[in-house]
N, CA, C and O atoms as a printed pandas DataFrame, in Angstrom:
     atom_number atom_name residue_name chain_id  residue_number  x_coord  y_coord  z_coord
0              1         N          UNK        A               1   44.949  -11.899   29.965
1              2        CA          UNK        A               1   44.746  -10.466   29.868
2              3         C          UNK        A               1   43.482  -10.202   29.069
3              4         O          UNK        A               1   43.231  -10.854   28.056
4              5         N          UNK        A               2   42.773   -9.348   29.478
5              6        CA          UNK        A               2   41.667   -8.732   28.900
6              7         C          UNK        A               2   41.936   -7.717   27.996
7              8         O          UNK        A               2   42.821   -6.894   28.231
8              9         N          UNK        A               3   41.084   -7.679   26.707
9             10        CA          UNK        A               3   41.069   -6.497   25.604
10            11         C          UNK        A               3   39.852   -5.766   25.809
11            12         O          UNK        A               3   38.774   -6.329   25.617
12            13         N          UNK        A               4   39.909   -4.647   26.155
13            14        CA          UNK        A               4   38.625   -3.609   26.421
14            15         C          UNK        A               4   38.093   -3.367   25.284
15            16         O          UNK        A               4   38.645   -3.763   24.257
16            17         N          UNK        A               5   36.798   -2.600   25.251
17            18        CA          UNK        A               5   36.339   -1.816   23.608
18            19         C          UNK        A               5   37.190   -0.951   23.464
19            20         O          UNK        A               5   37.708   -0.937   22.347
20            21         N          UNK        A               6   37.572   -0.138   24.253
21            22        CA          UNK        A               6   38.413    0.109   23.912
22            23         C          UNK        A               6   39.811    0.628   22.979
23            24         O          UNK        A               6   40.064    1.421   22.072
24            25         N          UNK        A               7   40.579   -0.463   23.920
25            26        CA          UNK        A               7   41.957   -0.704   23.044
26            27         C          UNK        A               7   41.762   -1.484   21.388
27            28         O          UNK        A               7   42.447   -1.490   20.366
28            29         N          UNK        A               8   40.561   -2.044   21.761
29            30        CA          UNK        A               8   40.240   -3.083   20.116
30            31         C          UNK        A               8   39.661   -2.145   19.282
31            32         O          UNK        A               8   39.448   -2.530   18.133
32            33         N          UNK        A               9   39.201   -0.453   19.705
33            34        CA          UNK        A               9   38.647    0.348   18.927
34            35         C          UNK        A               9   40.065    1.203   18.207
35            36         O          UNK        A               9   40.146    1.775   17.120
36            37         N          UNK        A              10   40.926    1.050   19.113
37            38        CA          UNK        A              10   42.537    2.274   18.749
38            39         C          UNK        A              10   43.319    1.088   17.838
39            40         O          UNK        A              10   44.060    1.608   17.004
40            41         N          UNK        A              11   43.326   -0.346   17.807
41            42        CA          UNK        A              11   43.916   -1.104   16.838
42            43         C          UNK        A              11   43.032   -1.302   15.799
43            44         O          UNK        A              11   43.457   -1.152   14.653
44            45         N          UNK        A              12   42.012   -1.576   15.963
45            46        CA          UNK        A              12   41.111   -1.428   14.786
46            47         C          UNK        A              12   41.646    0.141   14.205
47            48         O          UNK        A              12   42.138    0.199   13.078
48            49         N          UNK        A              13   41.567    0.891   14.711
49            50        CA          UNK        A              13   42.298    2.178   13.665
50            51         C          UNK        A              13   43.471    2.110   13.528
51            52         O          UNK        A              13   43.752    2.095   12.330
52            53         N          UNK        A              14   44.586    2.043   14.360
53            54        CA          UNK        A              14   45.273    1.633   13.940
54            55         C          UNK        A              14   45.409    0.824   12.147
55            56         O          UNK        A              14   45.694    1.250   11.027
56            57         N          UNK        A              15   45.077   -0.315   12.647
57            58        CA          UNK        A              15   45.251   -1.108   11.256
58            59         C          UNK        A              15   43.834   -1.049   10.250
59            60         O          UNK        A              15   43.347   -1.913    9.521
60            61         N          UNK        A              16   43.417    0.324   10.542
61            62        CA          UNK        A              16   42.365    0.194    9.253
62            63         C          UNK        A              16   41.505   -0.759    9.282
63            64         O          UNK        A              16   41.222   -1.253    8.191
64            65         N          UNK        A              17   40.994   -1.174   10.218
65            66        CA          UNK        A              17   39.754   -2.426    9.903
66            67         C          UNK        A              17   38.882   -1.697   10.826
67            68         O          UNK        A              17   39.187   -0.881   11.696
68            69         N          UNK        A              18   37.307   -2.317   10.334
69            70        CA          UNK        A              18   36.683   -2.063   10.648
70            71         C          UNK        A              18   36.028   -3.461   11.382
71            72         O          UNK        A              18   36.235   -4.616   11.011
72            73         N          UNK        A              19   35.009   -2.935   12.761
73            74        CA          UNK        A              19   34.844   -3.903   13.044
74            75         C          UNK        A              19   33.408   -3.771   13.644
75            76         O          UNK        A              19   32.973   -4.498   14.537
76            77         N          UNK        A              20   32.745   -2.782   13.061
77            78        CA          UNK        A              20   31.318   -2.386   13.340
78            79         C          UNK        A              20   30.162   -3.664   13.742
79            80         O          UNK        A              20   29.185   -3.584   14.486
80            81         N          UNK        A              21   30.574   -4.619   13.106
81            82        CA          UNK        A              21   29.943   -5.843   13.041
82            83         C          UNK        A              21   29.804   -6.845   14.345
83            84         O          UNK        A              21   30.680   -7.706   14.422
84            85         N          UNK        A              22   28.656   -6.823   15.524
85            86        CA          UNK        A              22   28.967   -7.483   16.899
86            87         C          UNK        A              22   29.625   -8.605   16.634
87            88         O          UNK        A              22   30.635   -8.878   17.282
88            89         N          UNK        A              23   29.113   -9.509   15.550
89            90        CA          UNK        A              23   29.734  -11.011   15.704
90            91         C          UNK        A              23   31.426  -10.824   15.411
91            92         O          UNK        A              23   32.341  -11.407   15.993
92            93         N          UNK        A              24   31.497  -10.012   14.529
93            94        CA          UNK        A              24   32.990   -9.519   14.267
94            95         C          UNK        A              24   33.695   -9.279   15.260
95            96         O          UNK        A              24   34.646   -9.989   15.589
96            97         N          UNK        A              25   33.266   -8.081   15.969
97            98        CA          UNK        A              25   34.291   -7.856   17.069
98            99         C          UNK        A              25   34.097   -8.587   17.911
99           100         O          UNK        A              25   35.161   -8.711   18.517
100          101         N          UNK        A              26   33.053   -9.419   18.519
101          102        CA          UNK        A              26   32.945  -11.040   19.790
102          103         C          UNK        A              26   34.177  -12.025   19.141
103          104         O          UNK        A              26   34.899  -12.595   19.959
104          105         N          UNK        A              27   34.377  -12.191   18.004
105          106        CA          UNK        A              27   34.920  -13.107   17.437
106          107         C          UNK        A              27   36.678  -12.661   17.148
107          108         O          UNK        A              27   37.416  -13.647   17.175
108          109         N          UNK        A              28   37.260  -11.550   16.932
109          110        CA          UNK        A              28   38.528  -10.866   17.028
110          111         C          UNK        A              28   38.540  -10.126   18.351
111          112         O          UNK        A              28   39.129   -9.051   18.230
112          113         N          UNK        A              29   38.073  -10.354   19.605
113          114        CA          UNK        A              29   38.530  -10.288   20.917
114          115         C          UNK        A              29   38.857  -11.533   21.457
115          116         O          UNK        A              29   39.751  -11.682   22.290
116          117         N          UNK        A              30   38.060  -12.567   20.946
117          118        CA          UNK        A              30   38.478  -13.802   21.803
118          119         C          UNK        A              30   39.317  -14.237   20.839
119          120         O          UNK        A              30   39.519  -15.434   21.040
120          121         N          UNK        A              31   40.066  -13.747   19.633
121          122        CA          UNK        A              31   41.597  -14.576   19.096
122          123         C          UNK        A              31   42.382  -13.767   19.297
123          124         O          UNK        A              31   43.574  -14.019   19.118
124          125         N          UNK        A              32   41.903  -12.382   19.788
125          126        CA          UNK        A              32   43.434  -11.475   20.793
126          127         C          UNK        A              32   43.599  -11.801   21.861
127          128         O          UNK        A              32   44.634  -11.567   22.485
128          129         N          UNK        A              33   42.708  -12.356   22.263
129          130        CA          UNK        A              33   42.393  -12.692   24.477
130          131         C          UNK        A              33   43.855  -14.507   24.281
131          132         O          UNK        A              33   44.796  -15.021   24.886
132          133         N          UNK        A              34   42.927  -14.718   22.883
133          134        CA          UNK        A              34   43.954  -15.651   22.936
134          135         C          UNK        A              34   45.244  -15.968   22.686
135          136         O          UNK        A              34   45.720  -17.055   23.014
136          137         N          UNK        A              35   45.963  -14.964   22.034
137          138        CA          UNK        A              35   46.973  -14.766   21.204
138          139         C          UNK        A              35   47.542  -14.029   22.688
139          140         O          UNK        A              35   48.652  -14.437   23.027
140          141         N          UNK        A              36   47.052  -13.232   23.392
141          142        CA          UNK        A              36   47.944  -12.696   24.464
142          143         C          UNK        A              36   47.926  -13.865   25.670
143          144         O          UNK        A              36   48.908  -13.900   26.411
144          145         N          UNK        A              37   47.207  -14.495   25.812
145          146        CA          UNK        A              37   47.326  -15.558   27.032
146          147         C          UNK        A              37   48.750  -16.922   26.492
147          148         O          UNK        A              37   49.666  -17.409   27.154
148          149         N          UNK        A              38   48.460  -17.069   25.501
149          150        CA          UNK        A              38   49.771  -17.479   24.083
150          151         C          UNK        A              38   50.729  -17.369   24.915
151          152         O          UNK        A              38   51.157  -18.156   25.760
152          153         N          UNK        A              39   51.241  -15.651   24.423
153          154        CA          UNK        A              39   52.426  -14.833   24.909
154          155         C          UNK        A              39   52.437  -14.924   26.429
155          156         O          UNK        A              39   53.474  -14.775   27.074
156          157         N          UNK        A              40   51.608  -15.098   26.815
157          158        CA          UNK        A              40   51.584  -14.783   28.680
158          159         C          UNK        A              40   52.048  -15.990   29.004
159          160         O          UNK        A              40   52.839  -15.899   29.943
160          161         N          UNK        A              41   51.845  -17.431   28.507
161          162        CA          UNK        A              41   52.285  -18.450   28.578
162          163         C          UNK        A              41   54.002  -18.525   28.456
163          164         O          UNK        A              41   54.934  -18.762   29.225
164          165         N          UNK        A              42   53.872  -18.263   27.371
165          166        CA          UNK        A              42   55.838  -18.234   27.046
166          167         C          UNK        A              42   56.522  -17.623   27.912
167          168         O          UNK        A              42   57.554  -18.182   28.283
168          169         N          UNK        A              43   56.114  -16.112   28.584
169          170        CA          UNK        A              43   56.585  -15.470   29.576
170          171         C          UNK        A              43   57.268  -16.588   30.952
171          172         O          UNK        A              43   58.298  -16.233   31.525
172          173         N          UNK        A              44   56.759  -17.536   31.239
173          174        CA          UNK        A              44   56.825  -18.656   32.297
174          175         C          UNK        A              44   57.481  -19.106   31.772
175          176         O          UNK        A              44   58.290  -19.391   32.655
176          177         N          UNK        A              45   58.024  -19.617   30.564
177          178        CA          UNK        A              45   58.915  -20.378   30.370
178          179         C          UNK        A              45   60.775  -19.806   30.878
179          180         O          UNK        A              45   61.415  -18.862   30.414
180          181         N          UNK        A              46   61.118  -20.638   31.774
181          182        CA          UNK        A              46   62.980  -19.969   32.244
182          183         C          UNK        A              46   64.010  -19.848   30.985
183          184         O          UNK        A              46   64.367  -20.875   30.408
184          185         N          UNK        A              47   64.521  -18.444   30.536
185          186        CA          UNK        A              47   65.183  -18.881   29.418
186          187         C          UNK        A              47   66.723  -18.649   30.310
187          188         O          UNK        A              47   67.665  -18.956   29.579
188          189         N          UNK        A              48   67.125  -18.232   31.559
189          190        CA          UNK        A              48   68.154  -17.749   31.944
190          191         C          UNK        A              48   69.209  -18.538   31.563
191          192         O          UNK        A              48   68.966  -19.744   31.604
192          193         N          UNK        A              49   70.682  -18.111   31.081
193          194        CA          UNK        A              49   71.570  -18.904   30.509
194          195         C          UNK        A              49   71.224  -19.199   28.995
195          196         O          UNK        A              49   72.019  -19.860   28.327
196          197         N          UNK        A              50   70.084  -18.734   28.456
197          198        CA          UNK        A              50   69.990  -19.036   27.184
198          199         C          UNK        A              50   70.012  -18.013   26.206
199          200         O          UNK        A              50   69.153  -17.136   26.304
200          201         N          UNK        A              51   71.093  -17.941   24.984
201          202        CA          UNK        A              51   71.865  -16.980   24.326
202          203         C          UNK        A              51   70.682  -16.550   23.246
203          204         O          UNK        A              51   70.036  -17.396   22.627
204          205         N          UNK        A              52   70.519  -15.366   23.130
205          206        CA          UNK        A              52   69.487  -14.840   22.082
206          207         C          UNK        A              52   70.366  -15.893   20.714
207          208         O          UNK        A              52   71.551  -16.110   20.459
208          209         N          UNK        A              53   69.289  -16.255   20.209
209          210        CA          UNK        A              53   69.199  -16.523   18.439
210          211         C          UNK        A              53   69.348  -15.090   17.412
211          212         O          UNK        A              53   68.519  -14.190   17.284
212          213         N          UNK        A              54   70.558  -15.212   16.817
213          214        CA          UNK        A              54   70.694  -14.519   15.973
214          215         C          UNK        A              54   70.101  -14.523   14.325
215          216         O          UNK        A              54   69.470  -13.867   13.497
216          217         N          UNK        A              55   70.991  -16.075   14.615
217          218        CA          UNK        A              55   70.686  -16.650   13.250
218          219         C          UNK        A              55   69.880  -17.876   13.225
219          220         O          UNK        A              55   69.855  -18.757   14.084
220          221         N          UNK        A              56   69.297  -17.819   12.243
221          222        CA          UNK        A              56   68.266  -19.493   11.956
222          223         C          UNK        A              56   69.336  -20.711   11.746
223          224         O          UNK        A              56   68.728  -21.767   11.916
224          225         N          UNK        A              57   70.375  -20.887   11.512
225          226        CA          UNK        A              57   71.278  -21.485   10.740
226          227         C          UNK        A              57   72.746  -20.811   10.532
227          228         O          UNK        A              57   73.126  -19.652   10.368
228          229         N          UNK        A              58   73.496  -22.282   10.628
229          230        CA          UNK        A              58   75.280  -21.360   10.517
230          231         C          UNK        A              58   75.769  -21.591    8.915
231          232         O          UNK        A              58   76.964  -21.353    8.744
232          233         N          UNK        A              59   74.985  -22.038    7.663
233          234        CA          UNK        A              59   75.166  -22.171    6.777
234          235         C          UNK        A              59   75.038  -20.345    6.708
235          236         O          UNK        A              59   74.519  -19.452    7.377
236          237         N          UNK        A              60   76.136  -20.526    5.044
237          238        CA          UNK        A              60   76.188  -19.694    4.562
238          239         C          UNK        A              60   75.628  -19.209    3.328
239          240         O          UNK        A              60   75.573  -20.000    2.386
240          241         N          UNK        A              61   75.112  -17.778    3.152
241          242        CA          UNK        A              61   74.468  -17.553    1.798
242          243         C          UNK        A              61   74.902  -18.117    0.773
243          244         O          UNK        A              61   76.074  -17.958    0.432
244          245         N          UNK        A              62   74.001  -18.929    0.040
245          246        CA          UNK        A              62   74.127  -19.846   -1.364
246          247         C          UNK        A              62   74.228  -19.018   -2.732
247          248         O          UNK        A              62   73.534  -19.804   -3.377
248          249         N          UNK        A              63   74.502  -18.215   -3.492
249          250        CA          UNK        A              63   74.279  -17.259   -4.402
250          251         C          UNK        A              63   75.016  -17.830   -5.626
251          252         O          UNK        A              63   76.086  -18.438   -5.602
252          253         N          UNK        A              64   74.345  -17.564   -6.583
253          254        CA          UNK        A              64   74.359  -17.951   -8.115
254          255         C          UNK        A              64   75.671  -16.615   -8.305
255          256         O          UNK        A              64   76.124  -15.843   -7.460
256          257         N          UNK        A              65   75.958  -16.760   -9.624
257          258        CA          UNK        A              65   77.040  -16.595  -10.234
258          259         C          UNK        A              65   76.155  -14.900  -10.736
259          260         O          UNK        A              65   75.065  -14.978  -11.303
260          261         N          UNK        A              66   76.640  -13.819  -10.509
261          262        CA          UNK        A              66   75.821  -12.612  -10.948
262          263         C          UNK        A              66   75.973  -12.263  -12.751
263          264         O          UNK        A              66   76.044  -11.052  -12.961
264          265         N          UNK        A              67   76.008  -12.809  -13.548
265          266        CA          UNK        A              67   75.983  -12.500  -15.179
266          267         C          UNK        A              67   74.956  -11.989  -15.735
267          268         O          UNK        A              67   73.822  -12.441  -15.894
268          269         N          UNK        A              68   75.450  -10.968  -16.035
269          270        CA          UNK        A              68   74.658   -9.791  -17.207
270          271         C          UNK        A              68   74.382  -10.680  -18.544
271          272         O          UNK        A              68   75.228  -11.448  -19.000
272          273         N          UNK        A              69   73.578  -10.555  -18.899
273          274        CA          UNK        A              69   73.012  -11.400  -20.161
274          275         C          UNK        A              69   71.273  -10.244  -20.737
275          276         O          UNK        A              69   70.424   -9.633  -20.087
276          277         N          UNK        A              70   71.466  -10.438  -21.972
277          278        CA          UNK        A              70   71.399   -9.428  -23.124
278          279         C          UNK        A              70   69.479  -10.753  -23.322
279          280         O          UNK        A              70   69.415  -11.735  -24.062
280          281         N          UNK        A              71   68.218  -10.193  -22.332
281          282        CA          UNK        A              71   67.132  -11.056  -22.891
282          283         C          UNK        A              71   66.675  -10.475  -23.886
283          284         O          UNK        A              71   66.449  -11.066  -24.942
284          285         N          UNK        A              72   66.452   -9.122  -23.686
285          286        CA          UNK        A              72   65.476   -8.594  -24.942
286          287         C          UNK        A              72   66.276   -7.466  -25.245
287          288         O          UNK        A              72   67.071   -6.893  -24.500
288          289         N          UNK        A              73   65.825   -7.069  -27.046
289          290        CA          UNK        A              73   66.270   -5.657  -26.850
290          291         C          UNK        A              73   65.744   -4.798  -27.466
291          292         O          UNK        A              73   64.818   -5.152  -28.195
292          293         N          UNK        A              74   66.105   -3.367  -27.428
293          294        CA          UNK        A              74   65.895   -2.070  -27.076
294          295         C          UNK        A              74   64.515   -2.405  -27.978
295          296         O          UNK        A              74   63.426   -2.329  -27.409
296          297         N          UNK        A              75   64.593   -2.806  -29.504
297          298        CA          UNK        A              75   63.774   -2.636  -30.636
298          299         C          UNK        A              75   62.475   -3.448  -29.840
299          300         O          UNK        A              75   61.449   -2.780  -29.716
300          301         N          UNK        A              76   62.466   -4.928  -29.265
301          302        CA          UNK        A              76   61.651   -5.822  -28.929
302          303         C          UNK        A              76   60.990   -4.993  -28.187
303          304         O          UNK        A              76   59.817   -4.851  -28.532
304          305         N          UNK        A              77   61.411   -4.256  -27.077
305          306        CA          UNK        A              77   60.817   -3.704  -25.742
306          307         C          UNK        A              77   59.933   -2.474  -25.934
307          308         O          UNK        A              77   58.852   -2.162  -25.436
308          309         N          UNK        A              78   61.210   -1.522  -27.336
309          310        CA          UNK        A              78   59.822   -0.693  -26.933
310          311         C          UNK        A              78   58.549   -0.525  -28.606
311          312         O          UNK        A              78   57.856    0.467  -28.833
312          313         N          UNK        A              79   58.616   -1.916  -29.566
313          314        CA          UNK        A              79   57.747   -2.495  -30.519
314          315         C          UNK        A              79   56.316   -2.344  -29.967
315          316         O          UNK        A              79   55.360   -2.208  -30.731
316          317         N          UNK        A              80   56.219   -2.364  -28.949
317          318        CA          UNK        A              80   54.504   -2.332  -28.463
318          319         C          UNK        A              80   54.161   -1.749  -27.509
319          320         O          UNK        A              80   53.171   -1.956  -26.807
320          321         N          UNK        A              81   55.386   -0.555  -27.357
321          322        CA          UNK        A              81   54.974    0.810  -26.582
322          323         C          UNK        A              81   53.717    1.848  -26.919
323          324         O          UNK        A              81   53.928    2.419  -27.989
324          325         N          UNK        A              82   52.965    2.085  -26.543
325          326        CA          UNK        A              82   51.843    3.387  -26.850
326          327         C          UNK        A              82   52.652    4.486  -27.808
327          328         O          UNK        A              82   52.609    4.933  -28.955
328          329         N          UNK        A              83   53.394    4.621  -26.615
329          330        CA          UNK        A              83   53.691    6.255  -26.775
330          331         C          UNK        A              83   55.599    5.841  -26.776
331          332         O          UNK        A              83   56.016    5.194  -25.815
332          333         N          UNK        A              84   56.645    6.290  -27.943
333          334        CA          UNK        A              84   58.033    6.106  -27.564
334          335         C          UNK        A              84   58.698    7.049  -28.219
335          336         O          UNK        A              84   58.015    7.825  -28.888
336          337         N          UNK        A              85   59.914    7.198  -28.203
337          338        CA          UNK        A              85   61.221    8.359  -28.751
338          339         C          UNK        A              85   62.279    7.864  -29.010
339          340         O          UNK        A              85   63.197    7.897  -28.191
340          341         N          UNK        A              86   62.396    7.327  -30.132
341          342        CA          UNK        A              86   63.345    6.169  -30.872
342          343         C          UNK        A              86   64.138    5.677  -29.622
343          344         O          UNK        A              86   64.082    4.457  -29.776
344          345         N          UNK        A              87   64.722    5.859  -28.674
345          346        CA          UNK        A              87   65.353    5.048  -27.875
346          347         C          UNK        A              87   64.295    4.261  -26.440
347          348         O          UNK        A              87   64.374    3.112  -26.008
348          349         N          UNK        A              88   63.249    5.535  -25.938
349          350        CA          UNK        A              88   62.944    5.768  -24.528
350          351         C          UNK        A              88   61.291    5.829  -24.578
351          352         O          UNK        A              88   60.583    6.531  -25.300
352          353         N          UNK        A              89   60.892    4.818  -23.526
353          354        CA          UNK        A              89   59.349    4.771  -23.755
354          355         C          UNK        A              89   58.711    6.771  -23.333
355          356         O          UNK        A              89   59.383    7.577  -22.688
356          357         N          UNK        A              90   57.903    6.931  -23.685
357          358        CA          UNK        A              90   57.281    8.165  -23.295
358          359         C          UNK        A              90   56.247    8.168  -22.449
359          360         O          UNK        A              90   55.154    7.787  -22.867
360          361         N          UNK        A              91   56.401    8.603  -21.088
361          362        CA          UNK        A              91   55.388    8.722  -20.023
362          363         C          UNK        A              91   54.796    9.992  -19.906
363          364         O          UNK        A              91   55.322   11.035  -20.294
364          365         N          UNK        A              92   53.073    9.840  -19.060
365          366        CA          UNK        A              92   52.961   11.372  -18.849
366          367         C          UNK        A              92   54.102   11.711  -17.778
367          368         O          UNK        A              92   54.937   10.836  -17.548
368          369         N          UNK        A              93   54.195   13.218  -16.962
369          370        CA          UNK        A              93   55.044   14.017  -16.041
370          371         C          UNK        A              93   53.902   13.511  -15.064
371          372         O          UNK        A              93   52.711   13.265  -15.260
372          373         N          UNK        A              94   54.709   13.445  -13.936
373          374        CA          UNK        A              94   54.194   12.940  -12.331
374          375         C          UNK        A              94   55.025   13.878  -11.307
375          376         O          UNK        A              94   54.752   13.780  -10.111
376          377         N          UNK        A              95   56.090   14.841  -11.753
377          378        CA          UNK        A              95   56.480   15.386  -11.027
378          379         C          UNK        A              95   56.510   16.782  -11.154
379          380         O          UNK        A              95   56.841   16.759  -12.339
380          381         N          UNK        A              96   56.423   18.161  -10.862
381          382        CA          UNK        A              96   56.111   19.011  -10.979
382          383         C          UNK        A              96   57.459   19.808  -11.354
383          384         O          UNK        A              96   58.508   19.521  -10.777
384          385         N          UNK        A              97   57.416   20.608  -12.134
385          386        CA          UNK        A              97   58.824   21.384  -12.087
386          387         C          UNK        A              97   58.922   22.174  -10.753
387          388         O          UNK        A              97   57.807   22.624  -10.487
388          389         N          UNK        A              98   59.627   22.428  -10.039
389          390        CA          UNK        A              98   60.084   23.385   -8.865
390          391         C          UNK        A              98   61.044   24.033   -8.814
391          392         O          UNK        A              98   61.266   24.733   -7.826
């Protein structure tokens, strides 16, 4: 499959890149030309009879033991705050009253 100027001008916006640069865009058309001939390949491959993959693996999630444990406290954390209020660090407002 072919990539026009195109479509490589609406993904380039799309994803924010720029690609003003000739050698740039000669060089990210022929690794999309290739990346879709890739996919165009796999297309040929017969999967009929073959069950979508759900999972990577039939093992089950491994998970540690969840315990609350006491690293630092209140005094340590906020000792080298700027700005604090005996309990609570002090930030500027980011939200507007409404």
């Amino acid at each position: 499959m072919k990539i026009d100027e195109a479509t490589l001008d609406r993904i380039a916006e799309l994803a924010r890149l720029d690609y003003s640069d000739p050698a740039a865009r000669k060089a990210i058309l022929a690794d999309m030309e290739r990346v879709l001939t890739f996919v165009e390949k796999l297309n040929e491959v017969d999967t009929a009879g073959v069950e979508p993959l759900i999972f990577m693996t039939d093992e089950e999630n491994t998970l540690r033991e969840d315990v609350a444990e006491v690293s630092i406290t209140k005094q340590e954390a906020l000792k080298n705050a700027p700005v604090k209020d005996s309990d609570y660090f002090k930030v500027p407002r980011v939200v507007d009253k409404g």
